[in-house]
C-alpha positions as CSV (number, residue, x, y, z in Angstrom):
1,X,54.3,128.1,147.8
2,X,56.4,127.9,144.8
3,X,59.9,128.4,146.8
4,X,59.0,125.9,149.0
5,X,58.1,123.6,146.1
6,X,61.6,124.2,144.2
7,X,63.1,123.9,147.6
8,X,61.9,120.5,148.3
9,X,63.0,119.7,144.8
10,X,66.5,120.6,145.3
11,X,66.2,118.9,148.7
12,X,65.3,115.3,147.1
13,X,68.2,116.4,143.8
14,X,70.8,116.4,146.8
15,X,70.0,113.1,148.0
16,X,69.4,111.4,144.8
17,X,72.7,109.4,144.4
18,X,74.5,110.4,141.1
19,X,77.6,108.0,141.6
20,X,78.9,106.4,138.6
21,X,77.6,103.1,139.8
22,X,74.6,104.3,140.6
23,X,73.9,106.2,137.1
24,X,74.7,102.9,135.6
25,X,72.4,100.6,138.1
26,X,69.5,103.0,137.7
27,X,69.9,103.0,133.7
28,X,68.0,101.2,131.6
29,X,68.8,97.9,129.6
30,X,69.7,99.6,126.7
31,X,71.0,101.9,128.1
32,X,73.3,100.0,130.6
33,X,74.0,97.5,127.1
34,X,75.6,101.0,125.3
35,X,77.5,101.4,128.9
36,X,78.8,98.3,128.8
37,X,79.6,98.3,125.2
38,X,81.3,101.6,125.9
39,X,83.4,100.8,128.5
40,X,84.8,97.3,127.2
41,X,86.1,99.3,123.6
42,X,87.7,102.2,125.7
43,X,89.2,98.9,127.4
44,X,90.2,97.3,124.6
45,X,91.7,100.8,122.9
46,X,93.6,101.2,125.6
47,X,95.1,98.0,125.5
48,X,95.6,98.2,122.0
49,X,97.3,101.5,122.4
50,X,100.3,100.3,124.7
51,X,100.6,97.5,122.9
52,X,101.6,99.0,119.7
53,X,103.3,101.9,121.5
54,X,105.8,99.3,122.6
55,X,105.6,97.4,119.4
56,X,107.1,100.7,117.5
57,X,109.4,101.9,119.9
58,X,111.4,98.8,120.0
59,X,111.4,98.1,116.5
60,X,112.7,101.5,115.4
61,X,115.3,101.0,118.4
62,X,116.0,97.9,116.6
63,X,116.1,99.4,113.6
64,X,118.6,101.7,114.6
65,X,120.8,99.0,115.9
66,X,120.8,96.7,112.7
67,X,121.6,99.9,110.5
68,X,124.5,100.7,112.8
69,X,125.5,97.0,112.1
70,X,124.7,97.3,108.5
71,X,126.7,100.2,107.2
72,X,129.8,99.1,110.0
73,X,131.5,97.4,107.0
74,X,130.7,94.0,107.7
75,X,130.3,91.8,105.0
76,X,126.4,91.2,103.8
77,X,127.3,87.4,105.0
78,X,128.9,88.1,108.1
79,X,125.7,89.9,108.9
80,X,123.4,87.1,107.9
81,X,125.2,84.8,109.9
82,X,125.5,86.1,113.4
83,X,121.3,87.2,112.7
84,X,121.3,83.5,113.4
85,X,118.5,83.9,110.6
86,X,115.7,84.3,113.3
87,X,114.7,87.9,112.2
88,X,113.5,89.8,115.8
89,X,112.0,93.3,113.5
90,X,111.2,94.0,110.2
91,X,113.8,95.4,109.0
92,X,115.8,92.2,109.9
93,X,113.3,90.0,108.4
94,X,113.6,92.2,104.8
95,X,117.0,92.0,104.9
96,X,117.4,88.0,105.7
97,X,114.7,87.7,102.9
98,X,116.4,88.7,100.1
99,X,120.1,87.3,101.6
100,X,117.9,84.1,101.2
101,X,117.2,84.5,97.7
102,X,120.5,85.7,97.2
103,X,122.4,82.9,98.7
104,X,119.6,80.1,96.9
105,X,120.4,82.2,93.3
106,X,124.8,81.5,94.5
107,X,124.2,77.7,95.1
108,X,122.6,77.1,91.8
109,X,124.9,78.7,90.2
110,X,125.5,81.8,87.3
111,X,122.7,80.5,85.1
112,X,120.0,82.0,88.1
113,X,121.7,85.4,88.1
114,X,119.3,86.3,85.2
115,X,116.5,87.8,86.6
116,X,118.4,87.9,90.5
117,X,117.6,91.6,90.4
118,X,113.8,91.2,90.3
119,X,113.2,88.7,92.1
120,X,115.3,90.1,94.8
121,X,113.1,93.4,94.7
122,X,109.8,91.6,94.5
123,X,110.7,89.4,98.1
124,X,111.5,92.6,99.5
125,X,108.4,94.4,98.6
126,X,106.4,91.2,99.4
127,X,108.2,91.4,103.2
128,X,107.8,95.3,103.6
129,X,104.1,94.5,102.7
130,X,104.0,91.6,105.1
131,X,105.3,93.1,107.5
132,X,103.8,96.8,107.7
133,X,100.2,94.6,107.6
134,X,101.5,93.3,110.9
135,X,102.2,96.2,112.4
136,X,98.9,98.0,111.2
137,X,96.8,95.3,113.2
138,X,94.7,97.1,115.5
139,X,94.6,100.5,114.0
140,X,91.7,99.1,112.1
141,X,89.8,98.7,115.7
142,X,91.3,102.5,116.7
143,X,89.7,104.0,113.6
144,X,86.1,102.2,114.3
145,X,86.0,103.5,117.8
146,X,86.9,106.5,117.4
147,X,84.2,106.7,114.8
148,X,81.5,105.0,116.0
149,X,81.5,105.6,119.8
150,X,80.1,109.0,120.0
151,X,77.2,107.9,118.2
152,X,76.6,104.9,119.5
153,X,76.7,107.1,123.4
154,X,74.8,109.8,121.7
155,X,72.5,106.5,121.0
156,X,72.4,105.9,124.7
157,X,71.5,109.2,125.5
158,X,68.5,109.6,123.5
159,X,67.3,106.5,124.5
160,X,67.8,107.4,128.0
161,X,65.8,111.1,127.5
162,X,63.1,109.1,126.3
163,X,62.6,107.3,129.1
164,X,63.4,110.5,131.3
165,X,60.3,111.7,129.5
166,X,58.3,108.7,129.7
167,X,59.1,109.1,133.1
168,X,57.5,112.1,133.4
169,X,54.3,111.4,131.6
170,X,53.7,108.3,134.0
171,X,54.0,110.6,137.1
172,X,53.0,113.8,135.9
173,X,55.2,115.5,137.7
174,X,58.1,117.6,136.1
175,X,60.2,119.0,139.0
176,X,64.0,118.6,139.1
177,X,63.9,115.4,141.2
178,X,61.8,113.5,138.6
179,X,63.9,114.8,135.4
180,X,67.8,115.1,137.0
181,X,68.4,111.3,137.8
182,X,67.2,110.1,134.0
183,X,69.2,112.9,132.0
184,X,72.0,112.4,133.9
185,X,72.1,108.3,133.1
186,X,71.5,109.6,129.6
187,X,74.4,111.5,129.5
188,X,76.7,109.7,131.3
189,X,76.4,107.0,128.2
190,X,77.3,109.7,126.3
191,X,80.7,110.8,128.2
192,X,81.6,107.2,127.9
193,X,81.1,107.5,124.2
194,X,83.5,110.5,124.1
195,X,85.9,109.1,126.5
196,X,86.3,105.9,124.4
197,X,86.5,107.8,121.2
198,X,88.8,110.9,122.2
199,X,92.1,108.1,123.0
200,X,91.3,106.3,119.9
201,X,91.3,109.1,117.6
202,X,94.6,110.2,118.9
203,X,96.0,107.2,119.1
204,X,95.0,106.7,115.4
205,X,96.3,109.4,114.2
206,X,99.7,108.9,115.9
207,X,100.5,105.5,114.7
208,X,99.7,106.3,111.2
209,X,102.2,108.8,111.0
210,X,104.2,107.0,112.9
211,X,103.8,103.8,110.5
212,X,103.7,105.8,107.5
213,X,107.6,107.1,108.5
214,X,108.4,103.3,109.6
215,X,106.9,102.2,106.2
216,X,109.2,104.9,104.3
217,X,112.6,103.6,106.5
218,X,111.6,100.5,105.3
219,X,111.6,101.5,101.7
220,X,114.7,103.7,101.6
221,X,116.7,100.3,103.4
222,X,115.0,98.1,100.5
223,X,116.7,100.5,97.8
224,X,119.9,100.7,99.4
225,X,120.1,97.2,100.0
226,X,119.1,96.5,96.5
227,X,121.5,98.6,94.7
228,X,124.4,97.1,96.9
229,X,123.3,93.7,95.9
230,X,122.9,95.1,92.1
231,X,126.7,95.7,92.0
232,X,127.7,92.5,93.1
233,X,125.0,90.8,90.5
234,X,127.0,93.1,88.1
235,X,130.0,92.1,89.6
236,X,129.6,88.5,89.1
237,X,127.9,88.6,85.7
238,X,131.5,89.9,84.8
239,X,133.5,87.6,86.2
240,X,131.6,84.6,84.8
């Protein structure tokens, strides 16, 4: 008797349908609310992640380009000029910064070359902030998935054992057929928990280091630039 019941068991198992779509029709409220949940920030990380994949890519190619232009000999207004001053990158836009307060500090005249220096530093540090927070957007929403989405499918999955359980208790009846369907909706919010949290994570990690380096080009350009604009402040303190 008891083959014939576990056979009949696996008999209904193999027609049950355990398609995606079907784990997800078949799911609770909750349950289907944590699914949807799920899928939209996996959605949303992915679209954030080839976003700001391009974003870096072309403005360290850039990068590359103006510091090829930079250290070519050109003069520092030569440079500014054919810039158009429309900075396309960040480095660009830290270096047109302080040409702009340099070339305000030259109209006036000597008496604003006290205190050039510092100023000149502080609008750089001001743009490297500036622009580094633009670059970071998103991460923010990286980080939270990839914290929060395992639990909130783990969430899923309990809720959905319950009512696998529940389930149970209203039918009295614990074979496979009964049990299978409900713990496999419960973990399938689960899986989408992981798979929304696994890219982020990654992701995350990646462009932070990747940022981190950026951030530190960034600086080491700043201090260049500045000590080459400190000689001609020098310079033209002397000849005044």
């Amino acid at each position: 008797m008891e083959p014939d019941l576990i056979t009949n068991a696996a008999a209904q198992v193999a027609e049950t349908d355990f398609s995606l779509i079907s784990l997800f029709l078949r799911a609770d409220i909750v349950v289907k609310a944590v699914m949807i949940g799920l899928f939209a920030a996996s959605i949303w990380s992915w679209a954030i992640i080839f976003e700001k994949w391009g974003r870096l890519r072309t403005v360290n190619r850039k990068a590359e380009r103006f510091e090829q232009v930079f250290w070519s000999g050109q003069s520092l207004e030569d440079i500014y000029q054919n810039m158009g001053h429309r900075p396309d990158h960040p480095m660009s836009t830290l270096f047109v910064a302080a040409m702009r307060e340099w070339r305000r500090s030259a109209e006036i005249g000597s008496r604003a070359i006290h205190g050039l220096q510092e100023r000149i530093d502080r609008v750089m540090t001001v743009s490297i902030a500036r622009e580094t927070a633009r670059l970071e957007r998103g991460l923010l929403f990286l980080a939270t998935v990839g914290a929060t989405a395992p639990f909130i499918g783990l969430f899923g999955t309990v809720w959905g054992i319950m009512n696998s359980f529940q389930a149970i208790a209203a039918t009295r009846d614990t074979n496979l057929a009964v049990v299978a369907p409900g713990i496999a909706e419960a973990l399938f919010a689960t899986g989408l928990g992981l798979l929304a949290a696994i890219p982020a994570v990654i992701a995350y990690n990646a462009f932070s280091t990747s940022l981190n380096r950026y951030a530190t080009r960034l600086d080491g350009f700043a201090d260049e630039f500045s000590a080459i604009l400190s000689r001609q402040i020098d310079e033209t303190r002397e000849g005044a």
